[in-house]
C-alpha positions as CSV (number, residue, x, y, z in Angstrom):
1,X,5.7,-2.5,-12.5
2,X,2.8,-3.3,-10.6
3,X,-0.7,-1.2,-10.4
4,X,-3.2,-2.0,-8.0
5,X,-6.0,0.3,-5.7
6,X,-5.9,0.6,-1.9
7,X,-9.0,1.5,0.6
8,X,-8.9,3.2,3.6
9,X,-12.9,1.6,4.6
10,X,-14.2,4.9,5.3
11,X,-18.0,4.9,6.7
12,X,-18.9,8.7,5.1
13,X,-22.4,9.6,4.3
14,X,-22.8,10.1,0.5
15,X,-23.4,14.2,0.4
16,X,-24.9,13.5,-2.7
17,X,-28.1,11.2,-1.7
18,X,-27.4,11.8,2.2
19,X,-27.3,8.0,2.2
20,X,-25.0,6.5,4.7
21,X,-24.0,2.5,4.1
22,X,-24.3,0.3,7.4
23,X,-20.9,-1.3,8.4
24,X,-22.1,-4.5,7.1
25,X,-22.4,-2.8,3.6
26,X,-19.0,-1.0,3.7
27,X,-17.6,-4.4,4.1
28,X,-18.8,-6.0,1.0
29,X,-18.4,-3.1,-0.8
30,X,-14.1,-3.1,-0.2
31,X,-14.7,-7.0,-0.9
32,X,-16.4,-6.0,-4.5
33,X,-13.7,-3.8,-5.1
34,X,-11.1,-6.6,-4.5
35,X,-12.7,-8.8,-6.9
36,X,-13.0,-6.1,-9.7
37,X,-9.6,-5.8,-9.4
38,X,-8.7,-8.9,-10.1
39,X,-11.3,-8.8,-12.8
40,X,-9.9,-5.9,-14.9
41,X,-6.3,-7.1,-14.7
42,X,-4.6,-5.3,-11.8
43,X,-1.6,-6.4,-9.7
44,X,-2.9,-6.0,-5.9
45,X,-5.4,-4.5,-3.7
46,X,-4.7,-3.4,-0.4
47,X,-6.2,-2.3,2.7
48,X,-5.9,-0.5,5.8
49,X,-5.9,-1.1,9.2
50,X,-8.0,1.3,11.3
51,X,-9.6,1.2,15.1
52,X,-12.1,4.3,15.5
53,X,-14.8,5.3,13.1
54,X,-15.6,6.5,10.4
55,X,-13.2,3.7,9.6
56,X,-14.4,-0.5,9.3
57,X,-11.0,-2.7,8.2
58,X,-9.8,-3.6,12.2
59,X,-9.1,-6.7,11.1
60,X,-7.0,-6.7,7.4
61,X,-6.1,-10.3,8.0
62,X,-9.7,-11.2,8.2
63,X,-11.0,-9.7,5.3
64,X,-7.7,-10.2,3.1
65,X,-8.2,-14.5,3.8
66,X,-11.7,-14.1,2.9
67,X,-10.7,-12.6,-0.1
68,X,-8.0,-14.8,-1.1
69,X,-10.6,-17.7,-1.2
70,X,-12.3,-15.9,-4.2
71,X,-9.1,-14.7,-6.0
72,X,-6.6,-16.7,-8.3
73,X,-3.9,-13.9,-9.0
74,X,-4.2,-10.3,-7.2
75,X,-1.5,-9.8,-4.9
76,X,-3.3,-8.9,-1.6
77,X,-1.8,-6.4,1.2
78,X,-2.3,-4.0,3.4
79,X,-1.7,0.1,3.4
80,X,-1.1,0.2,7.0
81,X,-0.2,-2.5,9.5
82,X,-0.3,-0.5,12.7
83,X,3.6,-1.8,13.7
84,X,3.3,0.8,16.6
85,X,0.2,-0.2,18.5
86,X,0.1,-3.7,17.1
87,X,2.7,-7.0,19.1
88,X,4.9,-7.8,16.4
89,X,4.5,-11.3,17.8
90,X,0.7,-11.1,16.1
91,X,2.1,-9.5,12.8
92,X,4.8,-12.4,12.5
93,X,1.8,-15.3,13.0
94,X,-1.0,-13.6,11.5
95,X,1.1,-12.7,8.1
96,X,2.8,-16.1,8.0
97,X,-0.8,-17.6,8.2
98,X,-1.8,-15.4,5.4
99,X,1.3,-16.1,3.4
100,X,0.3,-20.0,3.8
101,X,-2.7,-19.6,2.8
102,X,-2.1,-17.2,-0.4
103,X,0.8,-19.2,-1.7
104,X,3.0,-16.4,-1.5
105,X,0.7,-13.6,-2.8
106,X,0.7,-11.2,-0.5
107,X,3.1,-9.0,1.4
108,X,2.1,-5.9,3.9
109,X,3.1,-2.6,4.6
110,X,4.0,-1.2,7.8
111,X,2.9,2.2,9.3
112,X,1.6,4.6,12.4
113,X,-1.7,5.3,11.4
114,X,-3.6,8.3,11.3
115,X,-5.4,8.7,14.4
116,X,-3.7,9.8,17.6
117,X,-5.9,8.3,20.1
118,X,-5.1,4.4,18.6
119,X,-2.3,4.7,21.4
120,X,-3.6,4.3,24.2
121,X,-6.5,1.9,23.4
122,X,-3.8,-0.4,23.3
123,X,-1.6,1.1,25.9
124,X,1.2,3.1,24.1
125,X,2.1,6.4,23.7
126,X,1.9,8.5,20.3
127,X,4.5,10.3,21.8
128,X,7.2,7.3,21.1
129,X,5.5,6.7,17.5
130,X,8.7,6.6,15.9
131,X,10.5,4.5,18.5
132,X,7.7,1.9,18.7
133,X,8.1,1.3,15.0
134,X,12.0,0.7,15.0
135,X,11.9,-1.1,17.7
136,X,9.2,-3.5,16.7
137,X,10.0,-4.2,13.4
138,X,13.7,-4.9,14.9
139,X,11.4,-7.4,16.1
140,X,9.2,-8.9,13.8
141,X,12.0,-8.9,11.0
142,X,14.2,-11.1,13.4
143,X,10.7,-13.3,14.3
144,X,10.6,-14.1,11.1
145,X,14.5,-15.2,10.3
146,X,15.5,-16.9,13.8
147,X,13.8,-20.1,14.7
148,X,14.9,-19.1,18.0
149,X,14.5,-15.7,19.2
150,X,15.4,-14.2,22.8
151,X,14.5,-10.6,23.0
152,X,14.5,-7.8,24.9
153,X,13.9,-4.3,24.8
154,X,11.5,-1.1,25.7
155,X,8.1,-1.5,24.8
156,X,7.3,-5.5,25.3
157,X,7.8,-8.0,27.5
158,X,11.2,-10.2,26.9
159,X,11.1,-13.6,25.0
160,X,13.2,-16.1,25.9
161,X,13.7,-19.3,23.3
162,X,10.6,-17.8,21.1
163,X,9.5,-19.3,18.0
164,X,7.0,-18.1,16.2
165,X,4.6,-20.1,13.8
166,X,4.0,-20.5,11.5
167,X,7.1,-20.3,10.0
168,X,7.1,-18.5,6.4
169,X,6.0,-20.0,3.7
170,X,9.3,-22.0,2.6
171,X,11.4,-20.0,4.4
172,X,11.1,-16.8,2.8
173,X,9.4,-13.6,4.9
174,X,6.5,-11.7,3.1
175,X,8.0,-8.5,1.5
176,X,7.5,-5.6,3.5
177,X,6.9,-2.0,2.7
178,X,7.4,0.8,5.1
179,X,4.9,3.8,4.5
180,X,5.6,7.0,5.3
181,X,4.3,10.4,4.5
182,X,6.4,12.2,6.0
183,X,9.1,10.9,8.8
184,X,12.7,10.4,7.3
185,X,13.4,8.1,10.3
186,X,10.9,5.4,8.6
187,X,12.7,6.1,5.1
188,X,16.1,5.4,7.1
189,X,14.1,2.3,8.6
190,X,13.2,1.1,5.5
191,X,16.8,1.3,3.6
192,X,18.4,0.0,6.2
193,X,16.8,-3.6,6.0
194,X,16.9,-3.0,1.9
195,X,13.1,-3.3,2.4
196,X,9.8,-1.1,0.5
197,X,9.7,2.8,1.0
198,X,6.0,3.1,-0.2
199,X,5.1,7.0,-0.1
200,X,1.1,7.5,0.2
201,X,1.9,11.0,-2.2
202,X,-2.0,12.3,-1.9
203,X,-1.0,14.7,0.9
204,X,2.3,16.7,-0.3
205,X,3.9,18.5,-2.9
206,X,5.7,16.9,-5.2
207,X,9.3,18.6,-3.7
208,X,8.8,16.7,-0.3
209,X,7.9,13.4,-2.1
210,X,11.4,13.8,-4.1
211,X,12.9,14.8,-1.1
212,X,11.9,11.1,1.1
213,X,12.7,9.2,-1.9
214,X,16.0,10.8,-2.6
215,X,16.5,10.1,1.0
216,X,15.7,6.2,0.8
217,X,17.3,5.8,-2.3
218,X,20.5,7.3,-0.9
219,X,21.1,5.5,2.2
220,X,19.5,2.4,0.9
221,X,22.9,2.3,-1.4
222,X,25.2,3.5,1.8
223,X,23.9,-0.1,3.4
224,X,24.9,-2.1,0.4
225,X,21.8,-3.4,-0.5
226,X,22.6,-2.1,-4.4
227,X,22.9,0.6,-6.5
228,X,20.5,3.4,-5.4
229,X,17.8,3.1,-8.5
230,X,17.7,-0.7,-7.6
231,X,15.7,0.3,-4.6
232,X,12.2,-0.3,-3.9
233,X,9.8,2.7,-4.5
234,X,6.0,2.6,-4.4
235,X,3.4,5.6,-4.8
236,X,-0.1,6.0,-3.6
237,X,-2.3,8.6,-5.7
238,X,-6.0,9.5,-6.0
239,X,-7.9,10.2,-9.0
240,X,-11.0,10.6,-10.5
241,X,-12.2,10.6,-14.1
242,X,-14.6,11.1,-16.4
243,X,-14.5,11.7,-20.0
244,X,-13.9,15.5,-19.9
245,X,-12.5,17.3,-16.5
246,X,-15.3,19.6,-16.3
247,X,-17.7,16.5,-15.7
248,X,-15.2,15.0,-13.4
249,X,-14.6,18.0,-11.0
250,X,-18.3,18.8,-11.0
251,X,-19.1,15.2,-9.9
252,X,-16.6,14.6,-7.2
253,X,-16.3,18.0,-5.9
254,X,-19.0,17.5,-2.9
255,X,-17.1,14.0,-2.1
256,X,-14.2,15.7,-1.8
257,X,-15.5,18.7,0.4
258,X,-17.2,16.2,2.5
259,X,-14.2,13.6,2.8
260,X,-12.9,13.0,6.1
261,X,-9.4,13.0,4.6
262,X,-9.4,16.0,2.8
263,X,-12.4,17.8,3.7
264,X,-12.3,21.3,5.1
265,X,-9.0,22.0,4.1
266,X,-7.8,23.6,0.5
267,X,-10.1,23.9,-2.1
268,X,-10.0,21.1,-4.6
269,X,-8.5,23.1,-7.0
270,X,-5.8,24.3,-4.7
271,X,-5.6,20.4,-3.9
272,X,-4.7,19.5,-7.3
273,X,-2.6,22.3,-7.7
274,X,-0.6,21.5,-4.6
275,X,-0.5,17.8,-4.5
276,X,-1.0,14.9,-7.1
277,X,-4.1,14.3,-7.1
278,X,-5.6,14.2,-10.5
279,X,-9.7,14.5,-11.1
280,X,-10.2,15.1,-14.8
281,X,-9.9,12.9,-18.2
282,X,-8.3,9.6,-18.3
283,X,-5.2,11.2,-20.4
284,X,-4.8,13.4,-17.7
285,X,-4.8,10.8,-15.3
286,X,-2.1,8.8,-17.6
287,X,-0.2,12.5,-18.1
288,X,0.2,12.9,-14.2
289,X,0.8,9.6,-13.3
290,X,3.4,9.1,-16.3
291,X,5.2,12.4,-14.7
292,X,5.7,10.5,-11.4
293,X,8.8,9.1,-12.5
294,X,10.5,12.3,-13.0
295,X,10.0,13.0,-9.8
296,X,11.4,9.8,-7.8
297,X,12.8,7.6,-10.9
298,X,12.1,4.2,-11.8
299,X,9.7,2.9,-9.6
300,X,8.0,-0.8,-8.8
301,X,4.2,0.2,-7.5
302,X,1.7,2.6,-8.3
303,X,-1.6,2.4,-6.1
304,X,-4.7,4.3,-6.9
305,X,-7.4,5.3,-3.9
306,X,-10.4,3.2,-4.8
307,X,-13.5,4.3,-2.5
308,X,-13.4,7.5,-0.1
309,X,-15.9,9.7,1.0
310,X,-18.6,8.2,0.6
311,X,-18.9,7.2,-3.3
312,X,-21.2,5.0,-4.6
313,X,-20.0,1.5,-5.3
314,X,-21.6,1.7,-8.7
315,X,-19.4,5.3,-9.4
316,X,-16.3,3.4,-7.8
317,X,-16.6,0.2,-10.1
318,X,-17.4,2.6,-13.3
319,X,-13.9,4.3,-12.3
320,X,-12.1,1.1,-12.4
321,X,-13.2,-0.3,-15.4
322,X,-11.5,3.6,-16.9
323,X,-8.8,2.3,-14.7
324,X,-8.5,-1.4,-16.1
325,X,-9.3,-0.4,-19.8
326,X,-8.5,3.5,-20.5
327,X,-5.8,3.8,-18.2
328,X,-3.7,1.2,-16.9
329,X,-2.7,-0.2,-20.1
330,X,-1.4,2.8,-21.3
331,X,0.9,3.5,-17.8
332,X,2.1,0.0,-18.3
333,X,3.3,0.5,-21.9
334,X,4.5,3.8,-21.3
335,X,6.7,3.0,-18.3
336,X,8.7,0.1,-19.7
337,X,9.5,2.5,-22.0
338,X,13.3,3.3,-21.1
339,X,13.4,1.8,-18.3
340,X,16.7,-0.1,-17.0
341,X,16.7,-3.6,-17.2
342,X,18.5,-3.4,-14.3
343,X,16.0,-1.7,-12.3
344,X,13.9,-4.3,-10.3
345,X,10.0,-4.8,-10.2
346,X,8.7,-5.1,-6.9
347,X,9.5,-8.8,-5.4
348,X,7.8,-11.7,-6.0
349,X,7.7,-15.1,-3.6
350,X,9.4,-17.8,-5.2
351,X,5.8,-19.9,-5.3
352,X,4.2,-16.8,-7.4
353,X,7.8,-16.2,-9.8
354,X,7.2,-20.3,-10.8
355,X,3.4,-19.5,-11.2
356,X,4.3,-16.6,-13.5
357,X,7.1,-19.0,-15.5
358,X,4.4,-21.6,-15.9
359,X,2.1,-19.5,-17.2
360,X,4.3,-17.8,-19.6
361,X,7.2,-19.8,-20.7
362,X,8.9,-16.0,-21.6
363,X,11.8,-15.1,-19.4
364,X,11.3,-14.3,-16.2
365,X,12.5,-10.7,-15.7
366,X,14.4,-9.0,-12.4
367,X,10.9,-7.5,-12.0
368,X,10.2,-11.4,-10.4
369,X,13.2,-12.1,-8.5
370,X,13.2,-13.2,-5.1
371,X,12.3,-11.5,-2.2
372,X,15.4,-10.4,-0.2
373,X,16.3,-12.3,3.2
């Protein structure tokens, strides 16, 4: 099972200090919290893609290259790759590139976004969200299995003889997630390619996350892509910790009420109540987390919220060292734990499964099989 942390690249003023970071700074900072990951031993960092403030990260491929030249093992991807607003020509190349130059340790996930007016900056309409997605990924999963694509449908011009390049790295496509929070067509999307359902699960109850797994899981078997606990689940989360709850809630309650995510909705306490987000003690943190997989099952990635609403870097460091040497560990222990051998890990390319061999002659588990064609 993989653990990693995700950033949206909010711009939010710290209501703490009343200091507000310039873009240059917000920058660095997801950059420094890339690097720590690799540092205390997680899986992957990923990032989002966002075109209208308070957000920074338009450009994941940018910033995810840059950070591959100062990593050795993190798995790098993104938390949303617009697929609606964005030419699935440009994800095929710009991926592939970043696959190249990675060696296979990356892989993306595709969404809508969160922000309405994206769509017509680049000339769509939010109104045909959900057919934009299907209909470009149709797309960009065919770009990146044909040599020779002809193509023709709603929202693009037609291509005729098209090949994109690069090709993928040795013939095998990046693994793809689709993220949804709460569309069953993109669960439907997802299991019908036998691809990713990653479920952001920082916004709703735990009975409509169960519900869009379920849903996955079910029709990911009716396409015969394997048993349904074989599919691919991943969870976002958001947490915050400090030795004791009561310092925990006290410290990130006006960074909550200020967050441009959450702020001026629910209470936090109603927040936590209602959703799984967890601010308290790093068992409580492993408690909640651990209780995840009664919820959906077996499941191949876990990804924590890193820096929101305007948190120090020094605060968000300090929570991922908790992360790396309270909680992590533990998670990892405690979810091999009965867990099916049968069940897969989240896929691997081929170039990063022979890395992993080399480095420990053990068996390589399903957990580093192939990604699927």
């Amino acid at each position: 099972m993989q653990f990693g942390v995700f950033t949206v690249g909010d711009v939010t003023t710290d209501p703490v200090t009343g200091r507000t970071v310039s873009e240059e700074a917000r920058i660095k900072i997801m950059v420094a919290v890339a690097l720590k990951a690799e540092e205390i031993g997680l899986d992957v960092f990923a990032m989002g893609e966002h075109h209208n403030p308070p957000f920074v990260p338009s450009s994941p491929t940018t910033m995810l290259g840059y950070i591959a030249a100062k990593t050795e093992r993190l798995i790098l991807s993104t938390s949303t790759t617009l697929i609606t607003t964005t030419d699935p020509v440009r994800i095929a190349e710009d991926y592939a590139t970043l696959q190249h130059l990675l060696d296979g340790r990356m892989d993306l996930m595709l969404g809508r976004g969160n922000t309405g007016p994206v769509y017509p900056w680049f000339g769509k309409d939010i109104r045909e969200g959900i057919p934009l997605a299907i209909e470009n990924y149709a797309l960009l999963h065919r770009l990146w299995r044909e040599e020779v694509v002809d193509w023709e449908g709603r929202f693009r011009t037609p291509l005729t003889g098209f090949t994109s390049t690069p090709r993928p790295l040795d013939g095998v496509p990046p693994f793809v997630w689709h993220g949804s929070i709460r569309s069953p067509e993109i669960a439907e999307q997802a299991a019908y390619y036998g691809d990713g359902f990653f479920h952001n699960n920082i916004f709703w109850p735990k009975q409509h996350v169960q519900r869009m797994v379920e849903l996955y899981r079910r029709r990911f078997e009716h396409y015969g892509h394997g048993p349904a606990d074989q599919a691919i689940v991943g969870l976002g989360g958001h947490v915050f910790m400090r030795a004791n709850s009561q310092d925990a809630i006290r410290e990130f309650r006006p960074y909550f009420d200020h967050a441009p995510v959450y702020g001026g909705g629910p209470s936090l306490e109603d927040y936590m109540d209602q959703t799984p987000m967890t601010i308290g003690s790093p068992q409580q943190v492993i408690d909640r987390t651990l209780g995840f997989r009664e919820i959906v099952g077996d499941y191949q990635r876990q990804l924590f919220i890193a820096d929101h609403a305007g948190l120090p870097l020094k605060t968000v460091l300090e929570q991922m060292d908790i992360l790396g040497e309270q909680v992590v560990p533990v998670l990892r222990r405690e979810f091999a734990k009965g867990r099916p051998s049968h069940v897969p890990d989240a896929p691997l390319h081929p170039r990063v499964k022979a890395k992993a061999e080399a480095a420990d002659p053990a068996p390589v588990t399903a957990a580093m099989a192939p990604v699927p064609a």
